[in-house]
C-alpha positions as CSV (number, residue, x, y, z in Angstrom):
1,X,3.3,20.5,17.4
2,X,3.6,16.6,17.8
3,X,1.6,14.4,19.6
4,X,2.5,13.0,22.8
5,X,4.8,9.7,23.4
6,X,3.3,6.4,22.7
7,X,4.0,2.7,22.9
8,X,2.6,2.2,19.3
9,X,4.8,1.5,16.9
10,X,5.5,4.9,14.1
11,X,4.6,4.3,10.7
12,X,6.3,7.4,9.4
13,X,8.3,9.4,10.7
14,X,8.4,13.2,9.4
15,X,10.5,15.6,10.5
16,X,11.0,19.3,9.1
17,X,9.6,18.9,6.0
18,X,9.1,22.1,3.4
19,X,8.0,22.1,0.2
20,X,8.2,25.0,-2.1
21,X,7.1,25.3,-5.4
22,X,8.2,28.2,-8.1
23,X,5.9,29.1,-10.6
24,X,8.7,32.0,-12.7
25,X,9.7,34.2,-10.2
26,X,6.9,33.0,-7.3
27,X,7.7,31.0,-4.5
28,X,4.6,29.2,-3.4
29,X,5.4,27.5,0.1
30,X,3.1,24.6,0.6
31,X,4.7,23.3,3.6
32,X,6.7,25.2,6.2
33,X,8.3,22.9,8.7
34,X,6.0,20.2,9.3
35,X,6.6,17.4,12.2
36,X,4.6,14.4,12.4
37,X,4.4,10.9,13.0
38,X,1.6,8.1,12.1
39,X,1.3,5.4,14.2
40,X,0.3,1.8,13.5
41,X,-3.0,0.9,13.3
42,X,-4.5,4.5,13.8
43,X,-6.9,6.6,12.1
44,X,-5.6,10.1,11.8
45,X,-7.7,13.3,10.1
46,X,-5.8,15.5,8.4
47,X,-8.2,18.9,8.7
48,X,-7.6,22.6,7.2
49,X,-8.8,24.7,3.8
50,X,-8.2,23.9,0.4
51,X,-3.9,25.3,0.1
52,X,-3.0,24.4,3.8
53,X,-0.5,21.7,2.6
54,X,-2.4,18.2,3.4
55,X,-2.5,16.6,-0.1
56,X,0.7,18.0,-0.4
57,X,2.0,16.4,2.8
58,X,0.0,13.2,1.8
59,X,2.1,12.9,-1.7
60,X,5.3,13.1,0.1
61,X,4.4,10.2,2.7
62,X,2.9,7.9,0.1
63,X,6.7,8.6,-1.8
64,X,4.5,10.7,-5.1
65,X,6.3,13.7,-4.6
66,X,9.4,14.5,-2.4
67,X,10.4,17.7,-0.6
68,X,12.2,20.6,-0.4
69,X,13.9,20.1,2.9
70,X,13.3,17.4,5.7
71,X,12.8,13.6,5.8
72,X,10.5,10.9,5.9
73,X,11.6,7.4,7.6
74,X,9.7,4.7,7.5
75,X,10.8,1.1,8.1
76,X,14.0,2.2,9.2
77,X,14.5,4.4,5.7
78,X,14.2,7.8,4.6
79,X,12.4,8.2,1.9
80,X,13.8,11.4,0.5
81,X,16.9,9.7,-0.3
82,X,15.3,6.8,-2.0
83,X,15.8,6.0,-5.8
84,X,13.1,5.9,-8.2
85,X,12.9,2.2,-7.8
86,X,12.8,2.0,-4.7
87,X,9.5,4.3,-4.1
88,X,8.0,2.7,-7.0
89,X,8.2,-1.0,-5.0
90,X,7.1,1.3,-1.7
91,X,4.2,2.7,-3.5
92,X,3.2,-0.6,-4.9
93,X,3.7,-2.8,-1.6
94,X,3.4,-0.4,1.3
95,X,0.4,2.1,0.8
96,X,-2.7,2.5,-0.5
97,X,-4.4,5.5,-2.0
98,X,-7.3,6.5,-2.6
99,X,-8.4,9.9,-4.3
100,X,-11.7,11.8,-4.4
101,X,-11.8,11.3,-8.1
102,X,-11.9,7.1,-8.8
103,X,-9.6,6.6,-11.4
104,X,-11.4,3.6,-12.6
105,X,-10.5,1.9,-16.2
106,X,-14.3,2.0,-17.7
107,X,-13.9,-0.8,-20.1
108,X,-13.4,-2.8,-16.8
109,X,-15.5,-4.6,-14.9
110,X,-15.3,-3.7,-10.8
111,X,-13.4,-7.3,-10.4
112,X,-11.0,-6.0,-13.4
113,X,-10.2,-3.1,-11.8
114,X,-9.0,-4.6,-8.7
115,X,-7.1,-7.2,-10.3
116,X,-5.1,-4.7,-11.9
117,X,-3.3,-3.8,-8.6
118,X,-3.7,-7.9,-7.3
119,X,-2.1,-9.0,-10.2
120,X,1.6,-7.4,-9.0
121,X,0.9,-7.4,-5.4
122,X,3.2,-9.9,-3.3
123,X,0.2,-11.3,-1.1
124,X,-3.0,-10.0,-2.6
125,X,-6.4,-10.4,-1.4
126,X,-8.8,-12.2,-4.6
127,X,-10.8,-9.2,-6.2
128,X,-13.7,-10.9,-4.9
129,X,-12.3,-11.1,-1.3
130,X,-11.5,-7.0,-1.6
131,X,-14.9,-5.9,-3.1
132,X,-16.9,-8.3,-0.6
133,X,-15.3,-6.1,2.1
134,X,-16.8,-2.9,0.7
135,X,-20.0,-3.8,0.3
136,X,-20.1,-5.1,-3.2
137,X,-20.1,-8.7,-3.6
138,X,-22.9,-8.8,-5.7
139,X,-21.3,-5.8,-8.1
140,X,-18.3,-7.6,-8.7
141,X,-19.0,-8.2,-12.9
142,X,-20.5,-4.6,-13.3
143,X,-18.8,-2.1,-15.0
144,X,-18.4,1.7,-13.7
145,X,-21.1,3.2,-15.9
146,X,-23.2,0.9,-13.9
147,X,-22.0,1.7,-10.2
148,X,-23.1,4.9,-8.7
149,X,-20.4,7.4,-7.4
150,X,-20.6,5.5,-4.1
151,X,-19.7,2.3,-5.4
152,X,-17.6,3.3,-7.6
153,X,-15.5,4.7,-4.8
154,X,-15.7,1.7,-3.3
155,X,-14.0,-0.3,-5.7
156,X,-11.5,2.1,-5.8
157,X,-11.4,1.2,-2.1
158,X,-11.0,-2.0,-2.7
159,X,-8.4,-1.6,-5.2
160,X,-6.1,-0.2,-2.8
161,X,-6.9,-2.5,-0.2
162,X,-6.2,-5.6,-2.0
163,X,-2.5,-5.8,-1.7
164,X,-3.0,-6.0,2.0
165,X,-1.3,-2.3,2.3
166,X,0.6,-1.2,5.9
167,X,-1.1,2.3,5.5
168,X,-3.9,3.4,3.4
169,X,-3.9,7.1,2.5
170,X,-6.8,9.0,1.6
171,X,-7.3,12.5,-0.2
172,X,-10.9,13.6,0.2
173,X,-12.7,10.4,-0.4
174,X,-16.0,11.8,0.4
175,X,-15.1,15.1,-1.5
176,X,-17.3,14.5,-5.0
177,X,-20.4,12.4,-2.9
178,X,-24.0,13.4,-1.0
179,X,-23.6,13.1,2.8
180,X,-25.5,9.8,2.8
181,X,-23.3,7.9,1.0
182,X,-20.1,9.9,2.3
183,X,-21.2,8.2,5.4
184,X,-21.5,4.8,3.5
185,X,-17.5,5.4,2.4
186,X,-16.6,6.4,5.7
187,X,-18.0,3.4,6.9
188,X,-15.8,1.2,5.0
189,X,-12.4,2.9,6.1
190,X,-13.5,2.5,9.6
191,X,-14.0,-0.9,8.6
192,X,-10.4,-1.5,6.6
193,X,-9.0,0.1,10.0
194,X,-10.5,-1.5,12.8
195,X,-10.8,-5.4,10.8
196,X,-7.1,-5.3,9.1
197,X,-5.3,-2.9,11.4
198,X,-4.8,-1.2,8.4
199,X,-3.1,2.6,9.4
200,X,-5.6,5.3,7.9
201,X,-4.7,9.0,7.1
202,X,-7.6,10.3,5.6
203,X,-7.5,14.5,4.2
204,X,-11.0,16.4,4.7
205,X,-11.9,19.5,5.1
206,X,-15.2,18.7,5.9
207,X,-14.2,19.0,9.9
208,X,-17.9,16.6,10.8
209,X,-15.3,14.0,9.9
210,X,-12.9,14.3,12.5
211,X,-15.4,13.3,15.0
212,X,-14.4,9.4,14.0
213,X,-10.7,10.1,14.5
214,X,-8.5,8.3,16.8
215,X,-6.2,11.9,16.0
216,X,-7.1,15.2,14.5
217,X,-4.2,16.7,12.9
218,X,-5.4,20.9,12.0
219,X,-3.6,22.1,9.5
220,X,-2.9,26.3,8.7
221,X,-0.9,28.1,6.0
222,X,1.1,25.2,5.0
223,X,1.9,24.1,9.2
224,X,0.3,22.0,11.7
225,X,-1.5,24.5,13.7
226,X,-2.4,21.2,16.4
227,X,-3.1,18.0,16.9
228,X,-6.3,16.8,19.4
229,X,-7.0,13.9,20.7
230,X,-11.1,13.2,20.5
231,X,-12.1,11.8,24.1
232,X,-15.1,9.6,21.9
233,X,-14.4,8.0,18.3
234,X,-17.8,8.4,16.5
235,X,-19.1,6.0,14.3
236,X,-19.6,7.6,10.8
237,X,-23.7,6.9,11.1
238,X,-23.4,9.3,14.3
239,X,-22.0,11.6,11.6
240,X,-23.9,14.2,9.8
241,X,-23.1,17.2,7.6
């Protein structure tokens, strides 16, 4: 099921896209025929139990995994039939990611980090610019043993955010943190989205969440299962879980 027709401009465009994986003589189908498009400057839930096919869906957009069957377009090109260096500048100029796990370097300091990914962007915020907009400009010389989990994920935040990426995507971000400062995370995204325009997929399946979605996309048993539309955004301090 696909949304409705809109004068927004599509991000990505999938169409038909499986993915099956074989473990010996197993077939483990991830994805079964999913159709979807992001739009520009939206922020879309992706919603359904662990094994429904989000991350996997999420790896194919942000060009870390391709599929079985199907294709992706995006900026006029279809990503399934893109050479490795091709996805590799996509990755490192179009999208952002951020995982529930930080990835953070921890001989680094939280400006380090960040430069790491400024360093061979094409237009790159400064570190300080990128960790000022999560929260932490008074963190920016500490190192991650010193940052709680929170902040920690915000500099990874901020590391994706610093080469001014077209679409951040985002597998459970809140997944490892306390509800309180879940909310402080979420509050950042909603920031990235509504101040740069910045398109926001975001996985969960923590279904609170979807309350601050412009789009709610439910995923079942490797399909979409449907796509609502909330009538109110919620702010993530109306959220609770």
């Amino acid at each position: 099921m696909e949304a409705p027709e809109t004068d927004r401009k599509v991000v990505f465009r999938a169409r038909g896209l499986t993915k099956v994986y074989r473990m010996g003589e197993v077939e483990v189908h991830a994805l079964r025929g999913v159709d979807l498009d992001l739009f520009e400057g939206e922020f879309v839930v992706l919603l359904g139990p662990s094994g429904s096919g989000k991350s996997t869906l999420l790896n194919i957009l942000g060009g870390l995994d391709a599929p079985t069957g199907g294709e992706v377009i995006c900026q006029g090109r279809n990503l399934v039939q893109a050479g490795d260096r091709e996805l590799t500048a996509f990755r490192r100029h179009f999208v952002g990611f951020v995982f529930q796990f930080y990835n953070l370097i921890p001989s680094l300091t939280a400006r380090e980090n960040v430069a790491i990914v400024t360093e061979i962007a094409r237009d790159p915020m400064p570190p300080e610019e990128a960790l000022a907009l999560v929260g932490l400009a008074e963190r920016v010389d500490h190192f991650p043993a010193q940052l709680s989990g929170g902040e920690q994920q915000r500099v990874a935040i901020a590391r994706a955010v610093a080469k001014r990426p077209a679409v951040l995507l985002c597998d459970e971000p809140t997944g490892a943190l306390d509800s309180k400062t879940g909310i402080v995370v979420l509050e950042v995204l909603e920031r990235i989205n509504r101040e740069l325009g910045t398109t926001t997929a975001v996985i969960t399946h923590n279904a609170t969440i979807a309350d601050m979605a412009d789009r709610v996309v439910h995923f079942l048993d490797g399909h979409i299962d449907r796509i609502d539309t909330p009538a109110v955004r919620k702010s993530p301090r109306e959220l609770s879980w």
